[in-house]
LOSE-778539 format. One record per residue (C-alpha): residue number from 0; residue in one letter; x negated, y negated, z. Coordinates in steps of 0.02 Angstrom, whole numbers. Layout:
// residues N
<site><nr>NUM</nr><rest>A</rest><u>X</u><v>Y</v><w>Z</w></site>
...
***
This chain:
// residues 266
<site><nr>0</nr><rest>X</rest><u>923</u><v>1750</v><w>-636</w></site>
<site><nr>1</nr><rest>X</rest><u>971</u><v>1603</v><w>-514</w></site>
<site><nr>2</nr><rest>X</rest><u>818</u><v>1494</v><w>-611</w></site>
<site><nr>3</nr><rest>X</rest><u>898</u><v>1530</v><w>-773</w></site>
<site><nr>4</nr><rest>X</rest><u>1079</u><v>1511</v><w>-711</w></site>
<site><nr>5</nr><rest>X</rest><u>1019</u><v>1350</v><w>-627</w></site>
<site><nr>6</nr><rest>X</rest><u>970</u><v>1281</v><w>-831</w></site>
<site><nr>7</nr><rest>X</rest><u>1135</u><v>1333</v><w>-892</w></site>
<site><nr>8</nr><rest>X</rest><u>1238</u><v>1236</v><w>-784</w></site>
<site><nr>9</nr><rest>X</rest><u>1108</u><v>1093</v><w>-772</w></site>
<site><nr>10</nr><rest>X</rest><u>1113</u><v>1087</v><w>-967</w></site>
<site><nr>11</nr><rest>X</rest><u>1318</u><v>1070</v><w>-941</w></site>
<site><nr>12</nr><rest>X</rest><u>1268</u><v>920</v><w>-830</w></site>
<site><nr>13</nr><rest>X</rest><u>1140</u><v>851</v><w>-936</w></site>
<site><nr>14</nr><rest>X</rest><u>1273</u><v>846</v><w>-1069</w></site>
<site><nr>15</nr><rest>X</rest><u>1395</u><v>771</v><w>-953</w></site>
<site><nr>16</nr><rest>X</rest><u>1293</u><v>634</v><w>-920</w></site>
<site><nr>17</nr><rest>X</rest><u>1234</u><v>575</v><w>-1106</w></site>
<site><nr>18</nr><rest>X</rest><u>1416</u><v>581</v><w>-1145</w></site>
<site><nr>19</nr><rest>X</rest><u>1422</u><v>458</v><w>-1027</w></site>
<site><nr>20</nr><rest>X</rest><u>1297</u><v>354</v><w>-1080</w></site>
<site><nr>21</nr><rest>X</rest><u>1380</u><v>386</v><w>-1270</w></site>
<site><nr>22</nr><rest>X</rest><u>1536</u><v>311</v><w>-1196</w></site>
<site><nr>23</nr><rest>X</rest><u>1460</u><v>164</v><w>-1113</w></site>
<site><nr>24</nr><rest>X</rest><u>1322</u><v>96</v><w>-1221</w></site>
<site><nr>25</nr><rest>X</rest><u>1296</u><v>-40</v><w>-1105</w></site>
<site><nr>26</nr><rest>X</rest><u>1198</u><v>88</v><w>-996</w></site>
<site><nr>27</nr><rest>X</rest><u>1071</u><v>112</v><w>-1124</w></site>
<site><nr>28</nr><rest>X</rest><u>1063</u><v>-61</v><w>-1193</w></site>
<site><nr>29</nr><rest>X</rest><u>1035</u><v>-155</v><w>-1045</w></site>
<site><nr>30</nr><rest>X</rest><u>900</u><v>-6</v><w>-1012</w></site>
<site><nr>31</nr><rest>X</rest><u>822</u><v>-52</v><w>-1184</w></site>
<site><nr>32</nr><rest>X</rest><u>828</u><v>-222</v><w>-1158</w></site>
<site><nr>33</nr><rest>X</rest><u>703</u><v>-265</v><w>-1001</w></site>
<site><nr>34</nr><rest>X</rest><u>545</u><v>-201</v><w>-1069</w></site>
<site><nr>35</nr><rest>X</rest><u>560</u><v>-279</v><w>-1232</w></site>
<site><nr>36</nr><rest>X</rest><u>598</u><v>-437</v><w>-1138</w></site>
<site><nr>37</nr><rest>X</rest><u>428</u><v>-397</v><w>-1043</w></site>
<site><nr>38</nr><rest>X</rest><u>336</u><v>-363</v><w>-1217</w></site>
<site><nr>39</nr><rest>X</rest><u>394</u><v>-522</v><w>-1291</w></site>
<site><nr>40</nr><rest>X</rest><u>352</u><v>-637</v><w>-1136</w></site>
<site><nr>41</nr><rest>X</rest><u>198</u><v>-537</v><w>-1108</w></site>
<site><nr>42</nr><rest>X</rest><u>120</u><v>-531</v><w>-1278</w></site>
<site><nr>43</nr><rest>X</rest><u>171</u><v>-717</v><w>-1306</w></site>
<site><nr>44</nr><rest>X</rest><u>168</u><v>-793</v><w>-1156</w></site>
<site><nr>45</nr><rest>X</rest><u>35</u><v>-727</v><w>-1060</w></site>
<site><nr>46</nr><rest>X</rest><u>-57</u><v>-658</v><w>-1184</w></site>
<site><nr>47</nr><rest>X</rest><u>-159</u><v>-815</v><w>-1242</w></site>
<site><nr>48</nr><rest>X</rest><u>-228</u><v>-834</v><w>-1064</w></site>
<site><nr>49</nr><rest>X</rest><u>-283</u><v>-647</v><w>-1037</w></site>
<site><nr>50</nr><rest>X</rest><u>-413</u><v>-561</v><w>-1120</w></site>
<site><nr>51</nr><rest>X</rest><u>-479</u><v>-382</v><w>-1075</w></site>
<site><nr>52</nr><rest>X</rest><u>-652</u><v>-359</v><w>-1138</w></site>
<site><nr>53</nr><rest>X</rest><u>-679</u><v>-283</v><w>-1302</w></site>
<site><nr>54</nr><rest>X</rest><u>-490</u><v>-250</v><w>-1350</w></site>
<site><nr>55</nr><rest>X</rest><u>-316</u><v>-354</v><w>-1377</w></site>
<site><nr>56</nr><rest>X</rest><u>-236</u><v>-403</v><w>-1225</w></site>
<site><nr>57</nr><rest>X</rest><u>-83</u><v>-315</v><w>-1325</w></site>
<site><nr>58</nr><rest>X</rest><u>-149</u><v>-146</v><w>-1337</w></site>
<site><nr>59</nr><rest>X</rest><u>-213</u><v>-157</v><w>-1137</w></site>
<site><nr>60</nr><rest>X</rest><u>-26</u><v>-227</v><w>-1106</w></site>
<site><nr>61</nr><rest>X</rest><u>101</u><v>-78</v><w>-1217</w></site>
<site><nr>62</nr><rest>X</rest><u>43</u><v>67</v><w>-1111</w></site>
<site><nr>63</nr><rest>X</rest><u>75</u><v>-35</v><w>-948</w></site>
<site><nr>64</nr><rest>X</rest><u>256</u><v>-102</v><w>-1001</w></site>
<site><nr>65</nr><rest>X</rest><u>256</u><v>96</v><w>-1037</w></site>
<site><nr>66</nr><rest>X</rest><u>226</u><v>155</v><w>-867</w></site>
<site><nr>67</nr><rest>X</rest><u>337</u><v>3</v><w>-795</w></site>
<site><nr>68</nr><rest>X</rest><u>486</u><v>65</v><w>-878</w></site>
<site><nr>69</nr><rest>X</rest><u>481</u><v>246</v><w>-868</w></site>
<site><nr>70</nr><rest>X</rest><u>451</u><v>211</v><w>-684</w></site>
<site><nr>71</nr><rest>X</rest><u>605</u><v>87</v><w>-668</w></site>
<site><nr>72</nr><rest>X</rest><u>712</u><v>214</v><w>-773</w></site>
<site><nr>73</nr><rest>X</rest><u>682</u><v>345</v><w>-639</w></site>
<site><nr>74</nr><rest>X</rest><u>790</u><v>240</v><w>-537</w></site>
<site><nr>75</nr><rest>X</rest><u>937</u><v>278</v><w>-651</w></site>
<site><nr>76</nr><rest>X</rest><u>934</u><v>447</v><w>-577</w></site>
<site><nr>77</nr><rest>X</rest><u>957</u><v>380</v><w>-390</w></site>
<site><nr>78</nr><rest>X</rest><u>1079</u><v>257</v><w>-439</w></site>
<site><nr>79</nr><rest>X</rest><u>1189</u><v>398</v><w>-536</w></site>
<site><nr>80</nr><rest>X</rest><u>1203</u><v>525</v><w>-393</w></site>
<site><nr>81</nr><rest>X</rest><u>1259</u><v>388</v><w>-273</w></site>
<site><nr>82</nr><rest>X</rest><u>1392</u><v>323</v><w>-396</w></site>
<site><nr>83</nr><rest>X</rest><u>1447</u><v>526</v><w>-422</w></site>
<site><nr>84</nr><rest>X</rest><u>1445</u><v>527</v><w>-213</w></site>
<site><nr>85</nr><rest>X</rest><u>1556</u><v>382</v><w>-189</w></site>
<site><nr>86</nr><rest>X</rest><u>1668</u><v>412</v><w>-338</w></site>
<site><nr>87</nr><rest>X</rest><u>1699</u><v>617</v><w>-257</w></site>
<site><nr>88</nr><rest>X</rest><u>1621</u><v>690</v><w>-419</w></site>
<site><nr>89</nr><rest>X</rest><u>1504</u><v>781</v><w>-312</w></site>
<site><nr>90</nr><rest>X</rest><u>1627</u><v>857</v><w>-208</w></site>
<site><nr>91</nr><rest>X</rest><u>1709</u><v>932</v><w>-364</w></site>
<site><nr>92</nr><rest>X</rest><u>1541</u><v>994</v><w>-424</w></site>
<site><nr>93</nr><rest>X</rest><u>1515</u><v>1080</v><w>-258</w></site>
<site><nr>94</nr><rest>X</rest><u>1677</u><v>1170</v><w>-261</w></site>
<site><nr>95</nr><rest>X</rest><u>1649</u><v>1256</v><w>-447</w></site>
<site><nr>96</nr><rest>X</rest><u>1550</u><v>1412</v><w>-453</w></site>
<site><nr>97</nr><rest>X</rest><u>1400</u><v>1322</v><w>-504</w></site>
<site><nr>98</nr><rest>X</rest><u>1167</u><v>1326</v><w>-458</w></site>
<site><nr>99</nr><rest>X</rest><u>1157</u><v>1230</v><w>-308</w></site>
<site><nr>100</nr><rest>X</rest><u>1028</u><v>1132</v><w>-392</w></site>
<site><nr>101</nr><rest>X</rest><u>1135</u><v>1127</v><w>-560</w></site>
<site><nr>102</nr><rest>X</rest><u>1165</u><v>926</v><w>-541</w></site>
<site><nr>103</nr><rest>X</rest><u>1010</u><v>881</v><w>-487</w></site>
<site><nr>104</nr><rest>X</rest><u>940</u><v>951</v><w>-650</w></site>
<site><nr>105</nr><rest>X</rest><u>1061</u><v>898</v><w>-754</w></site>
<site><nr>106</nr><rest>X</rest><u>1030</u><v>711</v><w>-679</w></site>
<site><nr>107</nr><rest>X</rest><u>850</u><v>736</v><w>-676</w></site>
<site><nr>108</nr><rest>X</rest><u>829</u><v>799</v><w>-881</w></site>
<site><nr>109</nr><rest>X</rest><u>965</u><v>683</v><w>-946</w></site>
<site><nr>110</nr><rest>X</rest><u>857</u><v>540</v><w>-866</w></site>
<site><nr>111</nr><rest>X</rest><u>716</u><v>619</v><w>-968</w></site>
<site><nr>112</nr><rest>X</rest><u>800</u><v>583</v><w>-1131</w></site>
<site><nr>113</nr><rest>X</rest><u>862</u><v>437</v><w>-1089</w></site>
<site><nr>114</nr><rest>X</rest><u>670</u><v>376</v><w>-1052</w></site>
<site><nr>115</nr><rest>X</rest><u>616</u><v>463</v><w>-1219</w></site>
<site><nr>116</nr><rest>X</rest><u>743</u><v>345</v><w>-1310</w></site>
<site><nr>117</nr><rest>X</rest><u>697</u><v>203</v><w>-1230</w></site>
<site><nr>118</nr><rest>X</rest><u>500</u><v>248</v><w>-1270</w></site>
<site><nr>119</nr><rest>X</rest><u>550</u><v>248</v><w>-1441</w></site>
<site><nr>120</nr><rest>X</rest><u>621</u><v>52</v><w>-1449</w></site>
<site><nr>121</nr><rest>X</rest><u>479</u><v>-3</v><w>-1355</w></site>
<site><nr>122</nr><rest>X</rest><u>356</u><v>91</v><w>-1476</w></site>
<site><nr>123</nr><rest>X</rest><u>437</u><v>-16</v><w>-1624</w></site>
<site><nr>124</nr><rest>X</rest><u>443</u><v>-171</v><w>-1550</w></site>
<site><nr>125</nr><rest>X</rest><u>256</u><v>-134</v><w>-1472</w></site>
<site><nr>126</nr><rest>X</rest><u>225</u><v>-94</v><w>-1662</w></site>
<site><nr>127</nr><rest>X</rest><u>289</u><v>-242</v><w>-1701</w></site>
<site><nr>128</nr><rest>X</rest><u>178</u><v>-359</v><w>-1587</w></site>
<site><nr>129</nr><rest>X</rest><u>33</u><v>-292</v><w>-1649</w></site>
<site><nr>130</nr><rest>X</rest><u>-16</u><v>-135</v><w>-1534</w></site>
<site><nr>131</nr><rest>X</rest><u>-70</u><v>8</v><w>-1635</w></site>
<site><nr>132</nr><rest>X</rest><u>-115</u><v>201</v><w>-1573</w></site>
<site><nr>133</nr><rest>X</rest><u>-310</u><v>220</v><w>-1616</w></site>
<site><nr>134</nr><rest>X</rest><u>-309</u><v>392</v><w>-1573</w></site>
<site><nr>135</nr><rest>X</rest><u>-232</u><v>580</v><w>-1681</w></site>
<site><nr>136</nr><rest>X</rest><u>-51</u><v>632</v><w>-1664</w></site>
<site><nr>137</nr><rest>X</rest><u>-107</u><v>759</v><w>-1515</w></site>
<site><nr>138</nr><rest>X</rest><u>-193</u><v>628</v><w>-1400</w></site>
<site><nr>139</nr><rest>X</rest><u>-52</u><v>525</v><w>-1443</w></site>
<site><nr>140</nr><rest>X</rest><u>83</u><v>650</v><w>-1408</w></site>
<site><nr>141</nr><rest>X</rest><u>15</u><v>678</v><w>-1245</w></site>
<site><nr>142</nr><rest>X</rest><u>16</u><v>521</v><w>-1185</w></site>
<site><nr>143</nr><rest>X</rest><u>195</u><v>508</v><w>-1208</w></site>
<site><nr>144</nr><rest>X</rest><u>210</u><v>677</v><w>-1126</w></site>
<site><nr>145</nr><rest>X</rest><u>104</u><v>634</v><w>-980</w></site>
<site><nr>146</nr><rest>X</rest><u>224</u><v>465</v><w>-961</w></site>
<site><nr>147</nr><rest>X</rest><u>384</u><v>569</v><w>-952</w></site>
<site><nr>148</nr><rest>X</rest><u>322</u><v>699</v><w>-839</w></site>
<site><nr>149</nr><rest>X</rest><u>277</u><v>549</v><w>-729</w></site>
<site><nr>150</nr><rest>X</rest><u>446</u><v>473</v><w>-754</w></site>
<site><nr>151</nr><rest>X</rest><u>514</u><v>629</v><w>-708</w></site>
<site><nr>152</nr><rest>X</rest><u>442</u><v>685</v><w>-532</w></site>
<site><nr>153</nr><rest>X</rest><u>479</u><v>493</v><w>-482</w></site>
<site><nr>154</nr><rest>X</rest><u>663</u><v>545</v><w>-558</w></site>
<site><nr>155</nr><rest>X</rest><u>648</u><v>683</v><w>-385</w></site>
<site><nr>156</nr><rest>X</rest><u>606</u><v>551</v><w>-282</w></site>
<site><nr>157</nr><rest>X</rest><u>744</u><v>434</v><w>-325</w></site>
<site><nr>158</nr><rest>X</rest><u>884</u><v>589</v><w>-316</w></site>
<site><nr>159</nr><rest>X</rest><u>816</u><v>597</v><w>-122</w></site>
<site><nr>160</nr><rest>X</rest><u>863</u><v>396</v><w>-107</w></site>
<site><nr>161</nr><rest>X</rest><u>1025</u><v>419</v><w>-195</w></site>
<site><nr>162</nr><rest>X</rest><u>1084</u><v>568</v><w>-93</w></site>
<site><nr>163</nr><rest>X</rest><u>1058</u><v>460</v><w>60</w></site>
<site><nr>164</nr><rest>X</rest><u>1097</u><v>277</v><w>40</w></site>
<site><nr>165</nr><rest>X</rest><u>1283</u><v>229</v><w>31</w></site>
<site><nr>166</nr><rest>X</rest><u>1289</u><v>157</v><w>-149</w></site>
<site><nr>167</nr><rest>X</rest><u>1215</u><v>138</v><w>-336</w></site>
<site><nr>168</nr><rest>X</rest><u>1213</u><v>-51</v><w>-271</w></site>
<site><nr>169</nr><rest>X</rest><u>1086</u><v>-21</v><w>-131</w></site>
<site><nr>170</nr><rest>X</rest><u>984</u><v>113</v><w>-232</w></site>
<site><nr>171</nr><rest>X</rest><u>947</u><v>-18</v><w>-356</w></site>
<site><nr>172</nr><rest>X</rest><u>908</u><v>-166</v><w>-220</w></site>
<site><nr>173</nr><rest>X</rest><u>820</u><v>-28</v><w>-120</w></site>
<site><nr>174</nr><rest>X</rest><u>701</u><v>49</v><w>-291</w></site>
<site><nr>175</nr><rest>X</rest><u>704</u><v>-137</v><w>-343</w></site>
<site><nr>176</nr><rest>X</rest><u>605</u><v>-177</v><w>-176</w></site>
<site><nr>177</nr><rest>X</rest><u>482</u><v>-15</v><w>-181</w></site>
<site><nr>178</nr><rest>X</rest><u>447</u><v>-13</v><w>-387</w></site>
<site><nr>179</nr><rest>X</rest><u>418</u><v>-195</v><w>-430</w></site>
<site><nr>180</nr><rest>X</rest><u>264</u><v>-208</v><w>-294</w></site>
<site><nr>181</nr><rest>X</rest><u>218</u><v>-54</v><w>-358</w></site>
<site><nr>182</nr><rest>X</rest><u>214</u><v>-72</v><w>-544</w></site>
<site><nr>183</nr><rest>X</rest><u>129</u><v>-255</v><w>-500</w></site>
<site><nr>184</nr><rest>X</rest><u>-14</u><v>-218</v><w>-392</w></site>
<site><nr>185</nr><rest>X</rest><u>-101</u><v>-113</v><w>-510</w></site>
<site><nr>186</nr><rest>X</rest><u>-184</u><v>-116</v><w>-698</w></site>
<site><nr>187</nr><rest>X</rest><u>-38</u><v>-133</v><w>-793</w></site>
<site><nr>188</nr><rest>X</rest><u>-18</u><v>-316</v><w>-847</w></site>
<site><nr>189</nr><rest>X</rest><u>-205</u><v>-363</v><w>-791</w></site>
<site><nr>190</nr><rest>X</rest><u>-364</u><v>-292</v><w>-766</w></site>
<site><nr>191</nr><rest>X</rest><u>-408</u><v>-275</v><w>-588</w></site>
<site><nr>192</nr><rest>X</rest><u>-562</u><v>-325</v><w>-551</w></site>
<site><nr>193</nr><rest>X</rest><u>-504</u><v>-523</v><w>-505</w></site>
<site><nr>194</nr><rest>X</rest><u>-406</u><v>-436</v><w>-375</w></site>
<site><nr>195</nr><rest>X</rest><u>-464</u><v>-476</v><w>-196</w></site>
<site><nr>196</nr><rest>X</rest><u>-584</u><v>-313</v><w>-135</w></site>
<site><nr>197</nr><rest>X</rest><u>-445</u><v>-241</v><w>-26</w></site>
<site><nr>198</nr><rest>X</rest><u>-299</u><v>-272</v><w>-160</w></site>
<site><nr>199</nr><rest>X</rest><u>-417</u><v>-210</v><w>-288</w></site>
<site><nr>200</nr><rest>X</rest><u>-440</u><v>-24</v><w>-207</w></site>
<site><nr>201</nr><rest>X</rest><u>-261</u><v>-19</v><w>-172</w></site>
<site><nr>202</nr><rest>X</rest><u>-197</u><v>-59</v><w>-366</w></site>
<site><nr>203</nr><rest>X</rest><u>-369</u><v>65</v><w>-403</w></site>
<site><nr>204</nr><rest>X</rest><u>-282</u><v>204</v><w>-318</w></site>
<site><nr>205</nr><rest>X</rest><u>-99</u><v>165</v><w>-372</w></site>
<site><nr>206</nr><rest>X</rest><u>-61</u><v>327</v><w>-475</w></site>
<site><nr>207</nr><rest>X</rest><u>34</u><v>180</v><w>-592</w></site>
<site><nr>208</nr><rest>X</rest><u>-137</u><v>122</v><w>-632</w></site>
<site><nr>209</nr><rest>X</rest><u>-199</u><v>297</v><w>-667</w></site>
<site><nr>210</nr><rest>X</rest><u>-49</u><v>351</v><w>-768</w></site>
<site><nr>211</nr><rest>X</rest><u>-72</u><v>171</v><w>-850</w></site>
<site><nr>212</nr><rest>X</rest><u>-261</u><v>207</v><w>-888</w></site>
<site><nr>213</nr><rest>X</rest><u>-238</u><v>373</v><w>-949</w></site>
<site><nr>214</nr><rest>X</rest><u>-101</u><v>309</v><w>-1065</w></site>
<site><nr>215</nr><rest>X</rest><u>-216</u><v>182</v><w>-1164</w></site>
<site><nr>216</nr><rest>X</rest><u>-346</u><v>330</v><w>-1152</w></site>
<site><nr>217</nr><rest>X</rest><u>-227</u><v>456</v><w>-1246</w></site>
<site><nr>218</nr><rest>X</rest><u>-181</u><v>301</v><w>-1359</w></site>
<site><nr>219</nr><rest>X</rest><u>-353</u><v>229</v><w>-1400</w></site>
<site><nr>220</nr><rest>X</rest><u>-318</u><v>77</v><w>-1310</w></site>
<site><nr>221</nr><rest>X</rest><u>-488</u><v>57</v><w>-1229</w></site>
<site><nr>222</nr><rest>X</rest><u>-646</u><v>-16</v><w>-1260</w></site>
<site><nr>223</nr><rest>X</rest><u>-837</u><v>48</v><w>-1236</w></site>
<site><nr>224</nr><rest>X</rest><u>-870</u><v>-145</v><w>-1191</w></site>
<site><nr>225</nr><rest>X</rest><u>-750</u><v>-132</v><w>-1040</w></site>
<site><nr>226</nr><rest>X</rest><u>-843</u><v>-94</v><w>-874</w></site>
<site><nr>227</nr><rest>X</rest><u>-840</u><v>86</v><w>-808</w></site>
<site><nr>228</nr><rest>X</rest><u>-716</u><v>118</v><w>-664</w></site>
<site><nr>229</nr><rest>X</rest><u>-799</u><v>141</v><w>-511</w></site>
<site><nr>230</nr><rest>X</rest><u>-662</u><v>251</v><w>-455</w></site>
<site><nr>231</nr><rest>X</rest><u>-608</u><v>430</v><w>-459</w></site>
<site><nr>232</nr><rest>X</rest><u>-436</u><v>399</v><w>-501</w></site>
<site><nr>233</nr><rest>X</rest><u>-480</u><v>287</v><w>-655</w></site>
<site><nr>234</nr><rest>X</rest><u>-615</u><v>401</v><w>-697</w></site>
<site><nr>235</nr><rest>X</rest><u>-508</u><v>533</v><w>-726</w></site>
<site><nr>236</nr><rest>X</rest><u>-339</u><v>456</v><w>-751</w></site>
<site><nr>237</nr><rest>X</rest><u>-262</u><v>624</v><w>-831</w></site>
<site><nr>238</nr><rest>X</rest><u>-306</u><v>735</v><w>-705</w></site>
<site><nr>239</nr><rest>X</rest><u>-264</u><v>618</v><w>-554</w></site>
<site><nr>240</nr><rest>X</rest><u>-76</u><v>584</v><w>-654</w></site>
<site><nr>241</nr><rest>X</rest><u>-57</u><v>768</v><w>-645</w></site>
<site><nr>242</nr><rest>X</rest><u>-93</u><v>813</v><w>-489</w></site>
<site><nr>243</nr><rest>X</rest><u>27</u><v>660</v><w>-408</w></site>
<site><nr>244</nr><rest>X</rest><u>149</u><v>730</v><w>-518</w></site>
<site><nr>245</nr><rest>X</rest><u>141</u><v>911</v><w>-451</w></site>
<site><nr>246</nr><rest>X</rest><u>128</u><v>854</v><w>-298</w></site>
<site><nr>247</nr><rest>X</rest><u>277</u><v>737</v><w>-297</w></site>
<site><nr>248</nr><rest>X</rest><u>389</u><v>899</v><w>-370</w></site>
<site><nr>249</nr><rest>X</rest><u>320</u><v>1009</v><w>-244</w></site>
<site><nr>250</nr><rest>X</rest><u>391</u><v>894</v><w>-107</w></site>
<site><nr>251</nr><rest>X</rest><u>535</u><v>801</v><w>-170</w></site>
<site><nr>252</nr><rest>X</rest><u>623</u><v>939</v><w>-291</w></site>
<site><nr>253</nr><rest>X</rest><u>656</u><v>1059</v><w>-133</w></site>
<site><nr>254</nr><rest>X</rest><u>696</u><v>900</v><w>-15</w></site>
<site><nr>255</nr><rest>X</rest><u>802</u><v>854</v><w>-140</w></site>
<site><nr>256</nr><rest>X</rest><u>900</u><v>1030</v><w>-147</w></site>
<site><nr>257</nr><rest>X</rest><u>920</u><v>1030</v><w>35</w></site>
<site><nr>258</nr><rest>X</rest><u>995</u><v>853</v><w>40</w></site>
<site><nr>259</nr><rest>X</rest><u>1123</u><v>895</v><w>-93</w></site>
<site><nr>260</nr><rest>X</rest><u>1161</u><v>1038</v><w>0</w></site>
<site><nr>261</nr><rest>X</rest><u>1189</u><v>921</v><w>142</w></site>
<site><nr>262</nr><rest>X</rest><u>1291</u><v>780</v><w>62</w></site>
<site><nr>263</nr><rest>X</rest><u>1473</u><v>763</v><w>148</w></site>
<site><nr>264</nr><rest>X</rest><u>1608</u><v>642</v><w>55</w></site>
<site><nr>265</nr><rest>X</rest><u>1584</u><v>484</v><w>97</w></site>
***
């Protein structure tokens, strides 16, 4: 009864916060905004200096601006509890007869559809660049599904970071620091193999390169020409995805629990 009770009042939450986002459609735009910036540039810019073997460099680069943003959208979730923290909106949620872990869900799934929104702009303007899905509705489907469920364990980690830093201000500089490395050193604008050896079994092992590779898998993005991946995580880019993202909710949805239960006024 406590899991169920902790939906309903997450749902309320969930609601709270797309009202918000209904009431300030800066928060989306601005949100919509960055990766089609990083399409355009991308696909026009770079794009006439790149070329993965055996397939557009704008196919190999839609599933990586993918991954990118659903990864810096998590951080909307850190940035949100901090802003509830320092405005006492917290404190007023722990004093109503409400799940413990009530607002962390309701953060968490609103951040969800906020992502699956933003998926949807960068599909049509992907679409409209000249990336195309080569694979059925059901491989396609779970691509997207395997991006959001990525999206949301990182969502976990970023409630953990915004129920301990100070403000949305230094969630954002803090993510900002942590992500952009992160969603760089890996396969998502470039094929790795010019990396240096060292750099190259990092940004192998990245689970942003996995989720990345098992994205243009699930999309048809790939090419028999291309070389085989000599490593397990790019072998089997699905599975790999999966199990960081049960392991990142197995660690970071109870952690993050305890540290709401923790949070003072500040």
């Amino acid at each position: 009864m406590s899991a169920v009770k902790a939906l309903a009042d997450g749902a309320i939450v969930a609601k709270r916060n797309l009202i918000k986002i209904k009431r300030v459609p800066d928060l989306l735009v601005f949100s919509t905004m960055s990766p089609i910036m990083f399409i355009l540039l991308f696909a026009y810019v770079f794009g006439s200096s790149i070329h993965p073997v055996g397939i557009s460099y704008r196919e190999f680069l839609i599933p990586g601006i993918f991954a990118q943003t659903v990864i810096f959208g998590a951080t909307i979730t850190g940035a949100g509890l901090a802003d509830d923290i320092q405005k006492g909106i917290i404190d007023r949620f722990r004093s109503l007869p409400m799940s413990r872990s009530a607002v962390l869900v309701g953060r968490t799934g609103s951040d969800v559809l906020n992502n699956v929104l933003v998926i949807v702009v960068m599909s049509l303007t992907g679409l409209a660049v000249g990336w195309r899905i080569r694979t059925d509705v059901f491989h396609a489907a779970g691509g997207f599904l395997l991006l959001l469920a990525f999206a949301y364990a990182m969502s976990w980690i970023m409630a953990c970071v915004g129920l301990i830093v100070p403000s949305p201000e230094v969630v954002n500089n803090a993510s900002f620091m942590v992500i952009f490395p992160l969603t760089f050193v890996a396969n998502t604008f470039v094929p790795t193999d010019g990396f240096p050896s060292g750099l190259r079994a990092i940004a192998n092992w990245n689970p942003v390169s996995s989720v990345t590779e098992a994205a243009r898998e699930l999309f048809g993005n790939t090419s028999r020409k291309s070389p085989a991946p000599h490593y397990w995580s790019l072998q089997h880019p699905v599975v790999y995805t999966l199990i960081w993202v049960v392991g990142m909710l197995a660690v970071f949805v109870p952690l993050s629990v305890r540290l709401y239960k923790r949070a003072a006024s500040r």
